[in-house]
N, C-alpha and C positions, 0 to 999 in steps of 0.2 A: 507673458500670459495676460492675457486682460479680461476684465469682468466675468465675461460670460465661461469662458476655461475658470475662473477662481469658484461659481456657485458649481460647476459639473464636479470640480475636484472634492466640493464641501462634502456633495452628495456620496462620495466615493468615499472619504473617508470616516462617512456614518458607517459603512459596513466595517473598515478595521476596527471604528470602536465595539462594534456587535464582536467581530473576531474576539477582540482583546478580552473583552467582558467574558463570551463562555470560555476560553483559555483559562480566564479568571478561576471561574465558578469549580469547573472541572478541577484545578488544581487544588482548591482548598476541600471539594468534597473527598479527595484524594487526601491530604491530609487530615480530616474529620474520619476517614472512611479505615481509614491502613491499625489506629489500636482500637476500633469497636469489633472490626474482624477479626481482631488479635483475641481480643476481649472474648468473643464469643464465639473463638475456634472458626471463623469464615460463614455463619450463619448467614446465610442468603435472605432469608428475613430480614435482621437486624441491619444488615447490609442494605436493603433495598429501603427501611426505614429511617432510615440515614442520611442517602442520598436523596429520596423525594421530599424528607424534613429540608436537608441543604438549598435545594431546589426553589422550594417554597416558600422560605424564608428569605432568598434573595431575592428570587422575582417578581413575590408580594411589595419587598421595602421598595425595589424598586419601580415597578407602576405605579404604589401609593406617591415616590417624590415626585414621579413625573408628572402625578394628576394633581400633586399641588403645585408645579410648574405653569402649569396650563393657561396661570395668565397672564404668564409673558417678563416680560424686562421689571414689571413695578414690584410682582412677586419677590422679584429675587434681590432687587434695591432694599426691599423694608428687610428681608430676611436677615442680610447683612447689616442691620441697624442704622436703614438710610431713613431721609426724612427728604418730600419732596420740596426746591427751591420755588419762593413765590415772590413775585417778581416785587408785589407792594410790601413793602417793608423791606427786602434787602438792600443790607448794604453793598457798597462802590464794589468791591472785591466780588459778591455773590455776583450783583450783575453782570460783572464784564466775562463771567464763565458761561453766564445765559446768551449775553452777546456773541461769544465768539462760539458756541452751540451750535447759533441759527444763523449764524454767518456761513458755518460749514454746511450745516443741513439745506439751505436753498440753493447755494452754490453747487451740489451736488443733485439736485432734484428729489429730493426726501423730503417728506415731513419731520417737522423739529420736533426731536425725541424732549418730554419732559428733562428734568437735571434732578437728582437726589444728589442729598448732600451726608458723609461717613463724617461724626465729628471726631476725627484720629486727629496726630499733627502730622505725620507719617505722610511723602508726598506717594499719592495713589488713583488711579481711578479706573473704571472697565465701562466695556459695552453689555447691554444683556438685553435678550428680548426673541423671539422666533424670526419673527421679523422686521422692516421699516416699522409698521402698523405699531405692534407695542415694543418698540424700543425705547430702553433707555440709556441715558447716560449718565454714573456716578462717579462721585470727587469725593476726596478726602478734605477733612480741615487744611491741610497743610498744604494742598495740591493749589488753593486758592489762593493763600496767604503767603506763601513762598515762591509763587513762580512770577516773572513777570508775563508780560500779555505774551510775547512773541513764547516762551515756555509753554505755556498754557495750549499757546495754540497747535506745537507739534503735540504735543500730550490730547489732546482731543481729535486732531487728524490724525494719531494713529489710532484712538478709537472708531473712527467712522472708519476705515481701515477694515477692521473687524467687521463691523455690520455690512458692508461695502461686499465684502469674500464671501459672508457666512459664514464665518465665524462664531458668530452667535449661536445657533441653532446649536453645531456642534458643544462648546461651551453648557447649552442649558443639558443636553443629555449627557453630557459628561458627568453633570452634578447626581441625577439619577443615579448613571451607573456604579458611578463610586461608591455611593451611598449605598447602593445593593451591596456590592460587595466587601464594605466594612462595616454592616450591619451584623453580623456575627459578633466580631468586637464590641459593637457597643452594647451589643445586648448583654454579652458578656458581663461588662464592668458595671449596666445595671445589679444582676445579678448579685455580685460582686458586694458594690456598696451599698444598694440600698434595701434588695430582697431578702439577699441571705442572713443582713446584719438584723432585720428587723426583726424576722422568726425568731433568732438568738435571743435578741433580745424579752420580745414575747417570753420566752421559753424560762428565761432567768429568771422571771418575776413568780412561775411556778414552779413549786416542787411537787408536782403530782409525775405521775408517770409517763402523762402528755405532755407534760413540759421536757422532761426528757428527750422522749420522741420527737417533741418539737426543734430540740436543739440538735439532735440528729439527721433530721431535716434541712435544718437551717445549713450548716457544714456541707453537707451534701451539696446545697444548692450553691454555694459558696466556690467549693471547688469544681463545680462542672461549668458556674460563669468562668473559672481563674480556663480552664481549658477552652471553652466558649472565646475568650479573650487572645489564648494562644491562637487560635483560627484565623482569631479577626485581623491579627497580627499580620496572617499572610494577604486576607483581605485587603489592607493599609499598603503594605508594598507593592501588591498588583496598583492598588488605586495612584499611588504615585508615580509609580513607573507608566501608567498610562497617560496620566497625565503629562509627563515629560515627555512621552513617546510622541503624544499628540500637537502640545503646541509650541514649544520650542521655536520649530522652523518657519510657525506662523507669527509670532515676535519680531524674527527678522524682516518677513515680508511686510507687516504695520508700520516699523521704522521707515523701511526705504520707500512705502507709499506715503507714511507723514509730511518725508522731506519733498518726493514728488507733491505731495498739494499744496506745500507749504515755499518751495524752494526755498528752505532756509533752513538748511542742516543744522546752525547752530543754537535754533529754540529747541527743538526736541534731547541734539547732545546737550543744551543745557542742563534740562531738566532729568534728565540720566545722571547726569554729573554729581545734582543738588541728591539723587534718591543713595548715589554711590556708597556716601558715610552715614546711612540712615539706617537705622535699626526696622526688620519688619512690624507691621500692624500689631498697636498691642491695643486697641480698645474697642474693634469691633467685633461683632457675631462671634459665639464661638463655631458658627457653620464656615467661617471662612478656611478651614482646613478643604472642606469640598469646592470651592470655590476661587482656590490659590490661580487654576489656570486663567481666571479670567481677566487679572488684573493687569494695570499697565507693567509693574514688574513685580516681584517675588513677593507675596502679603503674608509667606510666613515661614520658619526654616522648615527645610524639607529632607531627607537623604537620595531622595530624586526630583534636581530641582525646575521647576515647569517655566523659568527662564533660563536664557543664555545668561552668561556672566554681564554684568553690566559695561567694563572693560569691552569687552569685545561689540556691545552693540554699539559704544562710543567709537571705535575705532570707525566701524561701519558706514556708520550714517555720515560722519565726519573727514571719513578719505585718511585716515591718519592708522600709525602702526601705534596698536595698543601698550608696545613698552614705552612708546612717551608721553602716557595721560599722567604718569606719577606726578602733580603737584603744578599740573594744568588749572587757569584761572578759570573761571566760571564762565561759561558763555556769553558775549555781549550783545545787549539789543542789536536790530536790526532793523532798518526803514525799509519801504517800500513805496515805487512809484505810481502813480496815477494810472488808471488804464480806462479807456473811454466806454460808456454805456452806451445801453440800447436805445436804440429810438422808438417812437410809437409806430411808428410806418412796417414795420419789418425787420426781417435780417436776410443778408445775402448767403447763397446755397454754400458756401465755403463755410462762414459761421455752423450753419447746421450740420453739414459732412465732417466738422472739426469734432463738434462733438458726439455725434453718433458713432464715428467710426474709434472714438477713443476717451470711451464711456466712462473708462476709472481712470484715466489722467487729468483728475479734477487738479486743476493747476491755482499758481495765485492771484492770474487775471479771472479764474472763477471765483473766488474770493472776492476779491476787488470789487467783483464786478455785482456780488450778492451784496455785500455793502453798500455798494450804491441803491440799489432796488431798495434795501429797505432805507434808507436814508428819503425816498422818494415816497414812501407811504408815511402818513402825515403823523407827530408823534400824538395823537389823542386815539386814531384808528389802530396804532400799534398798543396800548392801553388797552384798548376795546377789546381787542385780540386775547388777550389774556385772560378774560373771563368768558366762562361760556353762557353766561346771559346776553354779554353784550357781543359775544363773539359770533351767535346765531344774527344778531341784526346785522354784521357787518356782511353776510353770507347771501341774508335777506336781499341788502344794497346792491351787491354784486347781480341779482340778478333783473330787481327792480330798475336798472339803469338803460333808460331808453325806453321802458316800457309802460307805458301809461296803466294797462290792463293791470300788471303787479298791482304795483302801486296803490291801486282803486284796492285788489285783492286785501293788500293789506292792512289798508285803513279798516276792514272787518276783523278781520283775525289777532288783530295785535290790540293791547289794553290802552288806555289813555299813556300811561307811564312809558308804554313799553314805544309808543305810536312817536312821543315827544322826543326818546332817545333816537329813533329810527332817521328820523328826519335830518338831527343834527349830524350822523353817520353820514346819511344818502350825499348830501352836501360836499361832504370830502370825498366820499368813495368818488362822485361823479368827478372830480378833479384828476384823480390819482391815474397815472399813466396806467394804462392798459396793461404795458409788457408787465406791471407789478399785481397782476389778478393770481397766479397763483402763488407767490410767493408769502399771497393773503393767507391764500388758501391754507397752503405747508402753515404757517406761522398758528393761524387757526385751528390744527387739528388736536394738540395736546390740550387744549380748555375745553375743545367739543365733546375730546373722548372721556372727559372727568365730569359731563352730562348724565345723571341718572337714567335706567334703560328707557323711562319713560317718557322724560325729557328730549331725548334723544330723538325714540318714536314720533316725537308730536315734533317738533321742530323738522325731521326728515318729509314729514307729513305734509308740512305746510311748504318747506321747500319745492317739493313735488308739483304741490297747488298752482306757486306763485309759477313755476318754470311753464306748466300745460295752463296758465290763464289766458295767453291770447291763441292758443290753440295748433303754434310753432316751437317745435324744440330744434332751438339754433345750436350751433355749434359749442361755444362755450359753455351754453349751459349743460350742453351734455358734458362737455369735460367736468363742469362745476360739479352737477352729480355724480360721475364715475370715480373721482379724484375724492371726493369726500365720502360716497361707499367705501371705495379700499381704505383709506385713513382712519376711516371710523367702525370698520370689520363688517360685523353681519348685518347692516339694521337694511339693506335690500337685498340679501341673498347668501347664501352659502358660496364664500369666495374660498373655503381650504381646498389644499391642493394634495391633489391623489399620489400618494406614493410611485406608481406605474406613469411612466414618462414613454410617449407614442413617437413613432418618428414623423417627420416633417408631411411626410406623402400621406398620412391618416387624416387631414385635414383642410384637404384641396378647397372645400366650397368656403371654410370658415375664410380662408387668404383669400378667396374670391370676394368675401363681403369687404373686407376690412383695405385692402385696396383698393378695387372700387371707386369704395367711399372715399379714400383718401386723394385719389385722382380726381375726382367730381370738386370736391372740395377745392382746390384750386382755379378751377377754371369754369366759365359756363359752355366752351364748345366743347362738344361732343370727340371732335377727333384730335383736339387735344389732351384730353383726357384719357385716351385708347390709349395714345404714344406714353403718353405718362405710365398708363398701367401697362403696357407691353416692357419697359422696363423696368421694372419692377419686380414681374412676374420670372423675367429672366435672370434676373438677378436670383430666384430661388430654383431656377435650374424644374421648373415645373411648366405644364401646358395647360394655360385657362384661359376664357375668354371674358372680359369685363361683363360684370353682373348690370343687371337697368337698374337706373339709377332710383325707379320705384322702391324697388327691393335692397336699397340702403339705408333704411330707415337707424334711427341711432338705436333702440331696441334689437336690432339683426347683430350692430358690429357690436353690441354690449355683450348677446348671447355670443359671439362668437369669438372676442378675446377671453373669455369664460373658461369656455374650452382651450383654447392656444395657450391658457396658462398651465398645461399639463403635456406641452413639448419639452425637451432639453432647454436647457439655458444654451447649449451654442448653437441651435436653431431659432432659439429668440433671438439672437445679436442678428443672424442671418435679416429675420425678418424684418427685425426695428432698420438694419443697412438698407432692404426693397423698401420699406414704407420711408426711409430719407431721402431714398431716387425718384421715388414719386411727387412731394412734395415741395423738393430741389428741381427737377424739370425743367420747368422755366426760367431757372434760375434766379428766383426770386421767391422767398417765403413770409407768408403776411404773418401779424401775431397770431391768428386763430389761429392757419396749419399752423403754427409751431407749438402753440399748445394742445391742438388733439395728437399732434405727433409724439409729448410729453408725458399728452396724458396714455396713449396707447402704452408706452412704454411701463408708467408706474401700473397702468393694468395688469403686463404680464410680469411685475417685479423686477424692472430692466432698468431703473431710474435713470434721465440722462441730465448729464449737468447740465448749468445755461448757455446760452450760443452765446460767444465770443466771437467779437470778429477779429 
């Protein structure tokens, strides 16, 4: 199954969790419902006031989680009592987990999700976030401190893994639903302990006749939380049992992609091994009960447990029968070879068809091969990167290079301070190998998005400026802008995406722009370009004729992967395949196509790893 089957599957099984939840709901208004009708001889009234109280109280709790959800992977980091890692002041241990972060995340074509850090000693860590955009990645104290590098790094590959599928998405509504449905419970045990105790209380301190009353009250409320609690009770079991329902089988899948990105079965079974005799999480959130499915393994006992047995995933990933892990040694490091970089010139059409056609088998020559790239951007520019003051100059540079007009621009726009940093930037960026422009980019987007809105604003602003200064929006820079819109969410438009997924043939003139453009892009004849888009177009099993190359403006193919973000995911693989045959053609692809090919792709959420030759 590959990428674009694992997001259609994600989407599919948002509806069993809709199933599972009103299953849910139904059941326990069924038991809230069976002694109030007893209670009141089957009063249709009390009956119907019952169930829309049931009703109400669930679907309230739960749009209120999900609208505290709403901002993604950092929400749900701080909630579980994360703190985000910062790269100045960490120590050797923190960085090499930020290291091998962004090692994953380029190698994959993502931007590098921030890192929150869980202080447990407990080895642990999850994905969280709707999607690339606000993802994160959280560790545990122990997950840093106990694993070695190769550990570390199946333990983070099987998180990109997660975000990778969609995983995540699922995961954040999971927390919702749960939460709706053992909302009852808790309110319960408020109830319970601290409503009913307190009237009591109140009550004791008078002997009038309303103190009485008061404590007849109090009782009352006391015992309708302790039934309230029996409800929630069933609440808890649905919430478990969904959870297990749900991601069990997605564990397994994270594993055997870990070792896929990793080819190295034994850092991930190591790190299984080391969690095997570990007790679960005992000093984070007490939200981690809603929360258990997201982790790399089990974060707390459960009577329906939302992983597989640890045994059995060691067996798995490791090719071995799980009766003889009994008093198996700890996994041993593992080296890896060299594997050669990109050059500034291009890649050949095989590179490119390698990875388009097999978009989540991010291997360890894409690894490899992401480590070199940033080994290739200079370490003061990777510095720079990390803050979003100096992170917007680096962004500046990127588009200043070669262009005199910028340049002039923003010697206006930028302060003395800000004009002195720029310069000593512009300096290396002009150095740094080209194929390493967006892996700038990715590396840049977690300081960008920690920009205040306004910040933000004014820097997309003056972006905008410096790109339309000499009155040509070239290729890159439209990647540069489109690649930092999705990274950085709304600040040029309302990029969400419509529930209602259109099929392929709803959108003839949009593939018309966007190939096209991507035929033209290659080549300046005319009727090589046709051939280029006639295969392309047949590759999508459609009849259109290439658009003039007038009406390719980058504005045309912006609005119109806009739209194509609201096909299936296995129509987008379709299309990211036509737009590889178009740009593959000649059999030769320069750095530009290959990054508007990249960036088409992170447009419609399709990320593709780096070309490998």
């Amino acid at each position: 199954m590959n990428f674009y089957e694992h997001q259609d599957r994600a989407e599919r099984r948002t509806k069993i969790i809709v199933f599972l939840f009103v299953l849910a709901v139904l059941c326990i208004i069924a038991i809230v419902g069976v002694p109030i009708g007893l209670a009141t001889e089957w009063s249709p009234g009390a009956i119907s006031i019952t169930v829309v109280s049931c009703l109400l109280i669930v679907g309230i709790a739960t749009a209120i989680k999900l609208s505290q959800l709403r901002g993604g992977g950092q929400v749900v980091a701080e909630m579980l009592g994360g703190t985000a890692l910062q790269r100045e002041g960490s120590d050797q241990a923190e960085r090499r987990v930020q290291n091998v972060v962004e090692e994953m995340a380029i190698a994959s074509g993502m931007p590098v999700p921030p890192v929150y850090l869980i202080e447990d000693d407990g080895i642990n860590a999850f994905a969280a976030g709707w999607s690339t955009n606000d993802a994160v990645i959280g560790v545990t104290r122990g997950c840093i401190d106990q694993l070695n590098r190769d550990e570390l790094q199946g333990v983070i590959a099987h998180e990109f893994s997660h975000i990778s599928h969609g995983d995540m998405r699922i995961n954040i509504r999971l927390i919702g639903v749960i939460f709706g449905i053992m909302v009852l419970g808790i309110t319960g045990w408020i109830l319970v302990r601290y409503v009913g105790p307190a009237i009591l209380h109140s009550s004791a301190r008078s002997r009038s006749k309303e103190g009485a009353g008061g404590a007849g009250i109090g009782l009352g409320i006391i015992l309708f939380g302790l039934f309230l609690a029996l409800c929630g009770g069933v609440g808890t079991f649905f919430g478990r049992l969904i959870q297990a329902a749900v991601s069990r089988q997605r564990e397994f899948l994270a594993d055997a992609s870990a070792v896929q990105y990793t080819r190295n079965p034994l850092g991930i079974g190591g790190a299984l091994r080391k969690i095997g005799g570990m007790t679960p999480l005992k000093h984070v959130s007490s939200e981690v009960g809603q929360c258990n499915h997201m982790f790399f393994s089990q974060a707390m006992n459960a009577v329906f447990a939302s992983h597989p047995p640890i045994k059995e995933r060691i067996a798995r990933v490791e090719g071995i029968d799980s009766g003889d892990l009994v008093g198996v040694d700890e996994a041993q490091h593992t080296g890896t070879g060299p594997v050669a970089g990109v050059g500034v010139a291009g890649f050949t059409a095989a590179a490119v068809r390698n990875s388009v056609a097999h978009n989540d088998d991010v291997g360890i020559q894409h690894i490899l091969l992401a480590k070199e790239s940033l080994r290739s951007i200079d370490a003061s520019i990777q510095v720079a990167l990390q803050s979003g003051w100096s992170a917007r100059l680096v962004m500046f540079a990127l588009v200043a290079t070669d262009s005199s007009q910028a340049q002039q621009a923003l010697a206006k726009l930028l302060s003395v301070e800000e004009l002195a940093e720029f310069r000593g930037i512009y300096s290396l960026v002009e150095k740094t190998d080209p194929a390493a422009r967006l892996p700038m980019v990715d590396l840049a987007a977690p300081a960008l998005r920690a920009l205040s809105k306004e910040q933000l604003r004014t820097f997309h602003q003056t972006l905008v400026s410096l790109v339309k200064s000499d009155g040509v929006v070239d290729r890159f820079e439209w990647v540069l802008l489109s690649v930092l819109q999705k990274h950085t969410s709304t600040t040029f438009g309302d990029l969400k995406i419509k529930t209602k997924r259109h099929p392929l043939s709803s959108y003839d003139s949009e593939l018309g722009v966007v190939l096209s453009t991507l035929a033209y892009c290659g080549t300046n004849n005319l009727e090589e370009a046709q051939r280029a888009f006639i295969v392309a177009v047949e590759k999508l099993g459609v009849s259109h004729q290439i658009v003039d190359a007038s009406s390719c403006t980058m504005n045309h193919v912006h609005g119109a992967l806009k739209k194509l973000r609201q096909m299936k995911f296995t129509d987008k693989g379709l299309l990211i395949e036509a737009c590889e045959l178009c740009v593959t053609h000649d059999g030769y692809v320069t750095v530009v196509e290959a990054e508007t090919l990249r960036a088409i792709g992170d447009i419609l959420d399709c990320p593709i790893p780096m070309f490998v030759e």
